[in-house]
GUNU-70966 format. One record per residue (C-alpha): residue number from 1; residue in three letters; z, y, x. Coordinates in steps of 0.02 Angstrom, whole numbers, plus 32768, in hexadecimal, padded with zeros to 4 digits. Layout:
N
@i=NUM; aa=ala; zz=Z; yy=Y; xx=X
...
// end
This chain:
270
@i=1; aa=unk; zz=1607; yy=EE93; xx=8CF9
@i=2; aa=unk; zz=16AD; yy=EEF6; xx=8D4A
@i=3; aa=unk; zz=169B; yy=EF4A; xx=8DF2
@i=4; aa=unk; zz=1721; yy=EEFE; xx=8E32
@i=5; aa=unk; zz=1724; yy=EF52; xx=8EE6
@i=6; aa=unk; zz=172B; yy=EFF4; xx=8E86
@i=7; aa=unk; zz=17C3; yy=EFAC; xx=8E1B
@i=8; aa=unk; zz=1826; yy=EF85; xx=8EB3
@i=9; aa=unk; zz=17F6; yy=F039; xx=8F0F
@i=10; aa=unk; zz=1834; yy=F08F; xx=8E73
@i=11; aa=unk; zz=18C5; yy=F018; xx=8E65
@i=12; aa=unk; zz=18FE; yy=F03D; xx=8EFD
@i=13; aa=unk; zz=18F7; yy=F0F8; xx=8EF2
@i=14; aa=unk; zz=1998; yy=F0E4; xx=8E87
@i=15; aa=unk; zz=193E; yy=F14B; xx=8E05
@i=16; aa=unk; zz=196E; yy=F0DD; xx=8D77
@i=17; aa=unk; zz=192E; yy=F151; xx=8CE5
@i=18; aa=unk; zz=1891; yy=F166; xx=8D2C
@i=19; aa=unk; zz=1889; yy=F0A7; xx=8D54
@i=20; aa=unk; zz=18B1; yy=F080; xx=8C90
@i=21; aa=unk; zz=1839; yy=F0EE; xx=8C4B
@i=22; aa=unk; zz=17AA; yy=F0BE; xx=8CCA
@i=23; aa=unk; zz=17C8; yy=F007; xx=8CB5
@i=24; aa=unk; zz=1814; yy=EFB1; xx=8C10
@i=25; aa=unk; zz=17E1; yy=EFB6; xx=8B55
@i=26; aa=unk; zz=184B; yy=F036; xx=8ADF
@i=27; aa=unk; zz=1899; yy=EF9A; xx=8A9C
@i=28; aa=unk; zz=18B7; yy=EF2E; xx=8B38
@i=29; aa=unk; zz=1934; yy=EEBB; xx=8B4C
@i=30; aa=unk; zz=19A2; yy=EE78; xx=8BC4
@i=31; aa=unk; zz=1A13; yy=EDF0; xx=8BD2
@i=32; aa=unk; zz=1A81; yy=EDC4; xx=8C76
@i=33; aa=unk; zz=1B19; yy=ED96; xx=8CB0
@i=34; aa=unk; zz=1B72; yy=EE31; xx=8C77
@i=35; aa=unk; zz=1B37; yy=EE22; xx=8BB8
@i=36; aa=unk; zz=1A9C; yy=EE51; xx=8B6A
@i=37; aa=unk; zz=1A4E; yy=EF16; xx=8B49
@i=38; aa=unk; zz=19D4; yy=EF41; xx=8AE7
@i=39; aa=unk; zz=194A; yy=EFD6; xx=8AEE
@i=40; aa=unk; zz=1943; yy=F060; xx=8B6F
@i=41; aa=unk; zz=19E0; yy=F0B0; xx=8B62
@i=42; aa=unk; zz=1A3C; yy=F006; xx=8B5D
@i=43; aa=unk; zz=19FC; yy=EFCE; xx=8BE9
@i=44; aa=unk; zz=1A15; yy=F07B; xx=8C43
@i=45; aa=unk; zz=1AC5; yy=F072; xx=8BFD
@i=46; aa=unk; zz=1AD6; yy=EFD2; xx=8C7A
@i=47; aa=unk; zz=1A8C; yy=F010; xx=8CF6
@i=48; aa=unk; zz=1AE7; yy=F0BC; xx=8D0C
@i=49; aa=unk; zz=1B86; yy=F05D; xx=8CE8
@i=50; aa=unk; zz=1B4D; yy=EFD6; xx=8D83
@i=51; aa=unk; zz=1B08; yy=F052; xx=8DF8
@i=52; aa=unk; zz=1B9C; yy=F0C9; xx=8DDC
@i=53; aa=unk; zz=1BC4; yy=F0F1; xx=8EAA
@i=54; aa=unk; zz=1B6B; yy=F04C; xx=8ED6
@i=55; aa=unk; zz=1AB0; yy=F058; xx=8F15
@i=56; aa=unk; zz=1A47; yy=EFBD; xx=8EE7
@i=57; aa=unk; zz=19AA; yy=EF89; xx=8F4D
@i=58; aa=unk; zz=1953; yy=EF01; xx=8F2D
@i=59; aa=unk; zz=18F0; yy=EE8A; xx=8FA3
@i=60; aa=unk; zz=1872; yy=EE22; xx=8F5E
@i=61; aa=unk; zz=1858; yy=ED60; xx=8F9C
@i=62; aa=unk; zz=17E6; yy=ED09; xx=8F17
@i=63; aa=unk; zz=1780; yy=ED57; xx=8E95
@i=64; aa=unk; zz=16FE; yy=ECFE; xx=8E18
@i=65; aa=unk; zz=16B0; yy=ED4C; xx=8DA3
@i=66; aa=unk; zz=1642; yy=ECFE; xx=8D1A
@i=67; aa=unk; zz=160B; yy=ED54; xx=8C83
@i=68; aa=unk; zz=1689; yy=ED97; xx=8C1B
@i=69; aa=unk; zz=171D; yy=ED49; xx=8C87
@i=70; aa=unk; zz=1763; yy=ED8A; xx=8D41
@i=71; aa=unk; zz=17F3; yy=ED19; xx=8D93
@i=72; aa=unk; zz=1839; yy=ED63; xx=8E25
@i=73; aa=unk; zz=18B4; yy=ED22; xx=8EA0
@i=74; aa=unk; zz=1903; yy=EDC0; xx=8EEA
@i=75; aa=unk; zz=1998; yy=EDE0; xx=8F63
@i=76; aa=unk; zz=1A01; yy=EE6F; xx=8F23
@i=77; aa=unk; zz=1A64; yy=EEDE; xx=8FB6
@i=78; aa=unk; zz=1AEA; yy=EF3E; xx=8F63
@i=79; aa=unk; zz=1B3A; yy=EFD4; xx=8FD1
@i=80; aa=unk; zz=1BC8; yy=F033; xx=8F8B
@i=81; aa=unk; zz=1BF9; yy=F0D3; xx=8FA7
@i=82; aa=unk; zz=1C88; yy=F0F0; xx=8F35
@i=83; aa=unk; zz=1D19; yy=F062; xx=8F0C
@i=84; aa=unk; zz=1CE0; yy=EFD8; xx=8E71
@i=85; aa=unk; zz=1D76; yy=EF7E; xx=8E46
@i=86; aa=unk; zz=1D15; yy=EF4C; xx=8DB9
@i=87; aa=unk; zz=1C76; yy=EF0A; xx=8E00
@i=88; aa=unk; zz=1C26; yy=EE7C; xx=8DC4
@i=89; aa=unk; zz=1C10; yy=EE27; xx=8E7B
@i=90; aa=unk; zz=1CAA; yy=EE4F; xx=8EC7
@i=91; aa=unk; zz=1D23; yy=EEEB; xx=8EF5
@i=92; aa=unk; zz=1CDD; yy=EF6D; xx=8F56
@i=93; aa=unk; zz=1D19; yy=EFF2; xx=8FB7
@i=94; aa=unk; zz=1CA3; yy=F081; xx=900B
@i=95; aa=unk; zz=1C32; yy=F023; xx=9095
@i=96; aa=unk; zz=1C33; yy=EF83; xx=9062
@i=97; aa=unk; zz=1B8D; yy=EF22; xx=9024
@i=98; aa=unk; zz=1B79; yy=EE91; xx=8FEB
@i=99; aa=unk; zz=1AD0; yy=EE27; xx=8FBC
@i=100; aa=unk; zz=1AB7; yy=EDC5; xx=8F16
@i=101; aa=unk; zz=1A26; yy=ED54; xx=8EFD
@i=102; aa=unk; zz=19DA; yy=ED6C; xx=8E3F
@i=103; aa=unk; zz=194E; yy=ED08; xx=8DEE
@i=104; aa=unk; zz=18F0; yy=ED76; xx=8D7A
@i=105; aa=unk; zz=187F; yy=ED5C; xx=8CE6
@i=106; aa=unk; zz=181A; yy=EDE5; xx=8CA9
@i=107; aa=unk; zz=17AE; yy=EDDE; xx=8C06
@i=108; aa=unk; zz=1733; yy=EE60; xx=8BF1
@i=109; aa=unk; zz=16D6; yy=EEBC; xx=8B7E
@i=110; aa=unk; zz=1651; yy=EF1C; xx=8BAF
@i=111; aa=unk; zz=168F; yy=EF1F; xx=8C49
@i=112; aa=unk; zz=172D; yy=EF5E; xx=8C32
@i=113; aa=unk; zz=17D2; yy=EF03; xx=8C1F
@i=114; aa=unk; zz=180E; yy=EEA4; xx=8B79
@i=115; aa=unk; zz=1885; yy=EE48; xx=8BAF
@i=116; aa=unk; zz=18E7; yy=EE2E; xx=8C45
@i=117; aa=unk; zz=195D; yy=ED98; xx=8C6C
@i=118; aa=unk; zz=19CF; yy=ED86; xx=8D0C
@i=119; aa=unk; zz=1A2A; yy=ED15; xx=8D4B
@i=120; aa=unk; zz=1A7B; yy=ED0E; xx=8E00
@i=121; aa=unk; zz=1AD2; yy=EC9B; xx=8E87
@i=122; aa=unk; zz=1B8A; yy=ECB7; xx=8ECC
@i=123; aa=unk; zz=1B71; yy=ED54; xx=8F54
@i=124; aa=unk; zz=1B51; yy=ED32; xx=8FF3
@i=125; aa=unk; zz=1B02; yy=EC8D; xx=8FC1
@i=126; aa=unk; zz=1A56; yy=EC65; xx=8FFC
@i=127; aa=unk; zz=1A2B; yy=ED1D; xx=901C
@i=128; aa=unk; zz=19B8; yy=ED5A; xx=90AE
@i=129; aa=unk; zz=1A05; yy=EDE4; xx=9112
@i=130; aa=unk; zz=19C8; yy=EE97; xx=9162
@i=131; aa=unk; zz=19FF; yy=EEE8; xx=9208
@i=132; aa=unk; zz=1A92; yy=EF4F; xx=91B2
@i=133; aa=unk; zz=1A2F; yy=F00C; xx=91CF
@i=134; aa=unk; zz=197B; yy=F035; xx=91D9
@i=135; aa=unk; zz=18E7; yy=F07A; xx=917F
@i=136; aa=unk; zz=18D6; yy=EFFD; xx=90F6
@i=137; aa=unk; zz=1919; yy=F045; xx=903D
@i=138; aa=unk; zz=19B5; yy=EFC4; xx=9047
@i=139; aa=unk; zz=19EC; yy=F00A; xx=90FD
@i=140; aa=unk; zz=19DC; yy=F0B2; xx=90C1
@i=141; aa=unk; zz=1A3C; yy=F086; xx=904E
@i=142; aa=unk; zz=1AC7; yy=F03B; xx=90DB
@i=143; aa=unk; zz=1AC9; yy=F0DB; xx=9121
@i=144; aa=unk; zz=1B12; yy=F13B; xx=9087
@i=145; aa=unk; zz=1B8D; yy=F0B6; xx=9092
@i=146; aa=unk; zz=1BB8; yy=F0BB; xx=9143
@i=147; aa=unk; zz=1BD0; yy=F18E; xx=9114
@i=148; aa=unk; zz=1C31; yy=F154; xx=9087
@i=149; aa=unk; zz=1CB1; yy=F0EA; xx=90EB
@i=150; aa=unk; zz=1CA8; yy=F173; xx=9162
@i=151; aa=unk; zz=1CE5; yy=F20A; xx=90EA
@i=152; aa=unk; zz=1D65; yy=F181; xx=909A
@i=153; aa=unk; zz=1DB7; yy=F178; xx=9153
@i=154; aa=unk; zz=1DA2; yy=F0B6; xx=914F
@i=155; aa=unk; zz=1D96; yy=F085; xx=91F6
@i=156; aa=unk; zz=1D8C; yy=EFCC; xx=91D4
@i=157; aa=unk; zz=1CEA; yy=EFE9; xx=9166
@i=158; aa=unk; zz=1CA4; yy=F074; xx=91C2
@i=159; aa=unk; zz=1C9E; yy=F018; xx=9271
@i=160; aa=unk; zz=1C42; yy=EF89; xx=922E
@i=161; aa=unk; zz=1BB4; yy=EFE9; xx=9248
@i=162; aa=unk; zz=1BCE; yy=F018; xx=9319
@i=163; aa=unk; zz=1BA9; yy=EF9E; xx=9399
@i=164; aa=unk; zz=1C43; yy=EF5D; xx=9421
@i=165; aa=unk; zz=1BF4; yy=EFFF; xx=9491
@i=166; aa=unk; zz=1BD8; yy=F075; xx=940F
@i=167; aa=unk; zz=1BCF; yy=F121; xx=9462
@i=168; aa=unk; zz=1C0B; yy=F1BB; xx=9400
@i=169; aa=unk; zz=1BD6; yy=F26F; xx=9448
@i=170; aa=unk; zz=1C1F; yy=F314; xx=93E4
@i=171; aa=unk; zz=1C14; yy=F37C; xx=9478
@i=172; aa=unk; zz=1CAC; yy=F3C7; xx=9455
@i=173; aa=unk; zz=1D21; yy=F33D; xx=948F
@i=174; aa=unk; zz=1CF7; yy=F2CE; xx=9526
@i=175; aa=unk; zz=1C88; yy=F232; xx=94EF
@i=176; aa=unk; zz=1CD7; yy=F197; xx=94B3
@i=177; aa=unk; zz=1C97; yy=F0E6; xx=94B6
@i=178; aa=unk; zz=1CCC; yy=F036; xx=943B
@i=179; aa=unk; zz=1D09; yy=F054; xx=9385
@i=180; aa=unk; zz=1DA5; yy=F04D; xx=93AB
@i=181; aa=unk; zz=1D96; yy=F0F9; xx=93F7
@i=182; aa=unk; zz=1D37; yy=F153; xx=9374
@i=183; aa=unk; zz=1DA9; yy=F0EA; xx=92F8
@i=184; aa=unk; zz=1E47; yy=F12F; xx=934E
@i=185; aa=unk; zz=1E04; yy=F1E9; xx=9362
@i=186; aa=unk; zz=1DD0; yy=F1FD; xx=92AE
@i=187; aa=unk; zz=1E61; yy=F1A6; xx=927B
@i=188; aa=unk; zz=1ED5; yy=F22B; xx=92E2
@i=189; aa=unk; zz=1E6E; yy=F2AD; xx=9296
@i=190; aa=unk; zz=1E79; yy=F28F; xx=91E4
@i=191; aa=unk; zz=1F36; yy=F298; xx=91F2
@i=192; aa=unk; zz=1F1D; yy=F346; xx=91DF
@i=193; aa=unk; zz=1E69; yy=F35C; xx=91BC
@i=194; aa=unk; zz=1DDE; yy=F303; xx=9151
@i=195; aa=unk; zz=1D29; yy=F309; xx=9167
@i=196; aa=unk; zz=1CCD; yy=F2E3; xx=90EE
@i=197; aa=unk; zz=1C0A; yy=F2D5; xx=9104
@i=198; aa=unk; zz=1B58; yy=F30A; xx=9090
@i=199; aa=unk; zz=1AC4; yy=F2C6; xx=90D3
@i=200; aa=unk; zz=1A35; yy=F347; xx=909B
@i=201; aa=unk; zz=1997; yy=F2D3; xx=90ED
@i=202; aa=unk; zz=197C; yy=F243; xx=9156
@i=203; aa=unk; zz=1908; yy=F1FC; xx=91BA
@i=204; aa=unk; zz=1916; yy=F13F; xx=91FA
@i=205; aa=unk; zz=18BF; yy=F0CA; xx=9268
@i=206; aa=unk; zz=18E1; yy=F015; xx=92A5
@i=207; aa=unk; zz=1948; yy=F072; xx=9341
@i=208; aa=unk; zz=197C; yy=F12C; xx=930C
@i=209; aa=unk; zz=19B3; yy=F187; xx=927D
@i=210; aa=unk; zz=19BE; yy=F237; xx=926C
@i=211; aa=unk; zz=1A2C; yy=F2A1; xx=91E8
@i=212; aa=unk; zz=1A24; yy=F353; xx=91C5
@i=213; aa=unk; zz=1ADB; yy=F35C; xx=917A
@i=214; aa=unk; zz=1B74; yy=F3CB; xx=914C
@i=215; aa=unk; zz=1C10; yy=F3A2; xx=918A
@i=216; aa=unk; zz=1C9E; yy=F3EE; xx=9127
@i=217; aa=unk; zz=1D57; yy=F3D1; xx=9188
@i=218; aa=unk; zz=1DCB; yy=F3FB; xx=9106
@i=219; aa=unk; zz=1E8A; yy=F40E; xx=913F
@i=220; aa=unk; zz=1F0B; yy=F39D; xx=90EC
@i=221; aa=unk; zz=1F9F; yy=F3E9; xx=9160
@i=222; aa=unk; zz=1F83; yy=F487; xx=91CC
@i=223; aa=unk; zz=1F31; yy=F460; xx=9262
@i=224; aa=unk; zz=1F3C; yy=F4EC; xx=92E2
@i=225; aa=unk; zz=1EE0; yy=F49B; xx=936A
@i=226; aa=unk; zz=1E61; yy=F444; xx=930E
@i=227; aa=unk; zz=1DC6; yy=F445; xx=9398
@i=228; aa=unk; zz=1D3A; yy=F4A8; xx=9313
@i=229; aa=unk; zz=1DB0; yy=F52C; xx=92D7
@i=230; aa=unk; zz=1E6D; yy=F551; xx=92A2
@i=231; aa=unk; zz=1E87; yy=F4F8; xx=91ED
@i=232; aa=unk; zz=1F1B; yy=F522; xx=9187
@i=233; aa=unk; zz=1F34; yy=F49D; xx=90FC
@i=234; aa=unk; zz=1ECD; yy=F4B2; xx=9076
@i=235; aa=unk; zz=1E47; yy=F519; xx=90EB
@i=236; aa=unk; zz=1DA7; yy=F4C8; xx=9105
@i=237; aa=unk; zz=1D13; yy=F4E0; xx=917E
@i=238; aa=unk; zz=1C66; yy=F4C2; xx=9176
@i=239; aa=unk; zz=1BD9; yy=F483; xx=91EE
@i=240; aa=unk; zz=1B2A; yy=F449; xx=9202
@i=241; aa=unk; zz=1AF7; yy=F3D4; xx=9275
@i=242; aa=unk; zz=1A6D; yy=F361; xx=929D
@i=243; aa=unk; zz=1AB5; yy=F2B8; xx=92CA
@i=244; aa=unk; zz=1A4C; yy=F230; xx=9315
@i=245; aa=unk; zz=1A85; yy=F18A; xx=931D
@i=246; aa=unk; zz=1A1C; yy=F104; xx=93A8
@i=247; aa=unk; zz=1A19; yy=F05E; xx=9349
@i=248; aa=unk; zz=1A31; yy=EFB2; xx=9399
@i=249; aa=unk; zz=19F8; yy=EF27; xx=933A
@i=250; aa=unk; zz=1A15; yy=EF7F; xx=92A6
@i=251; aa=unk; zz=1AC7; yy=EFC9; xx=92DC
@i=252; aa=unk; zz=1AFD; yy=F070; xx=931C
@i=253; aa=unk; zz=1B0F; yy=F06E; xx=93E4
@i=254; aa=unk; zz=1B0D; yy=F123; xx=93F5
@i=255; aa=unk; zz=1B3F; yy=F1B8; xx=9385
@i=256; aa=unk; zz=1B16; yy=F275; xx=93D5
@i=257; aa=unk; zz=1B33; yy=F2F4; xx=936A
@i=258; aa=unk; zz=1AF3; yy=F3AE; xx=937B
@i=259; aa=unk; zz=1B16; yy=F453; xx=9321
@i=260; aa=unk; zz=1A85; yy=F4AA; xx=92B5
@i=261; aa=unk; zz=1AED; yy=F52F; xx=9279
@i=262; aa=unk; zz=1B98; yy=F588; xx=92A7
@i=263; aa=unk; zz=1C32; yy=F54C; xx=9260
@i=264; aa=unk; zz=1C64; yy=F5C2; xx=91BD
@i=265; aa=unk; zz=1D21; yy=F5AB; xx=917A
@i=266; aa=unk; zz=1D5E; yy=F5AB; xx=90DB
@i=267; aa=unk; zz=1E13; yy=F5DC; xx=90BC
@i=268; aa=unk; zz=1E76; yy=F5A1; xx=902B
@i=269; aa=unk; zz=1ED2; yy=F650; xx=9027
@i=270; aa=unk; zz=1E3C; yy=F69A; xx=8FFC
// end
């Protein structure tokens, strides 16, 4: 028998080495839409080529299991964090995600996997849905996304996430409410400066998420009067903060973000 619950927990670490060595045979294979691989680093050749700036979390609907054989029907969320021209269910551009319903049959041998065949529906097609952030593996997983689109400076991606009375509180700038606001502000700002953001731990629930991260605004043009410090283009500066965002039915209503260290500059002279 497979431990399936542990498959999908390990699965949806995104730790596919560890996921390949833990669960399929030395000479497994595979056979999908995309072609057919064969033994471990086949198959990890796939899957570092399909998870390359794309985070895939699976959500299991259906699974029997009888002897020797597993089918499962499972509903794939797929969040990208980097642009896929080439992916298999569509462009996409940081932010976006899109769900793919697979049907999967797994034959084992002692209890690890065989052989493996796929095969999926059109996306979006007959797919259950989750709140867009939370504490489930695939919202997580929204979030990089959402930091993604963010650090991209795509407005239209990145306010998918806010509700109509999203509130956004930096305490250095009065408080602004609706995405158009924050869209419009960071859209000013990365005229002449970027910020980019690395998330070093999270914690979620079903209505807050917290993020110890560095934000790094990096000047494209000099910006004098930039509000955390002068920037000459080409300078950088440097900042931790904790931000916590108050979730509304799985949507950011509320961003405050607070300093946990003073604001070190780098300049591009130096």
């Amino acid at each position: 028998m497979m431990d399936y619950a542990e498959y999908e927990r390990l699965f949806n670490t995104g730790d596919d080495e560890a996921l390949v060595a833990r669960f399929f045979c030395e000479d497994v294979r595979f056979s999908g839409g995309s072609g057919d691989r064969f033994g471990h680093e086949g198959l990890l050749e796939f899957l570092r080529w399909a998870h390359d700036g794309v985070r895939e979390v699976m959500r299991p609907q259906t699974v029997v299991q009888e002897g020797d054989h597993l089918f499962a029907e499972v509903d794939m969320d797929f969040h990208a964090s980097k642009e896929r021209p080439d992916f298999p269910f569509g462009h996409l551009h940081p932010g976006d995600t899109v769900t793919v319903k697979f049907l999967v049959h797994y034959t084992l041998r002692d209890g690890k996997v065989a052989e493996l065949k796929s095969m999926t529906w059109p996306p979006e097609k007959g797919v259950t849905k989750l709140p867009p952030l939370g504490p489930h593996a695939s919202q997580m997983a929204a979030y990089g996304a959402y930091t993604a689109a963010f650090s991209n400076g795509d407005p239209a991606r990145y306010t998918r996430f806010y509700t109509e009375d999203v509130e956004l509180l930096l305490g250095s700038v009065p408080p602004m409410r609706g995405p158009q606001a924050i869209a419009d502000f960071y859209t000013a700002m990365f005229e002449r400066v970027r910020e980019s953001l690395t998330v070093h731990s999270i914690t979620a629930t079903d209505t807050e998420i917290v993020s110890d991260t560095t934000s790094r605004f990096t000047a494209i043009a000099d910006a004098p009067d930039f509000v955390v410090g002068a920037l000459s283009k080409g300078d950088y500066i440097e900042v931790r903060v904790i931000v916590t965002y108050t979730l509304r039915d799985g949507l950011i209503e509320r961003i405050a973000v607070k300093r946990a260290g003073e604001p070190v500059t780098y300049r591009a002279s130096s």
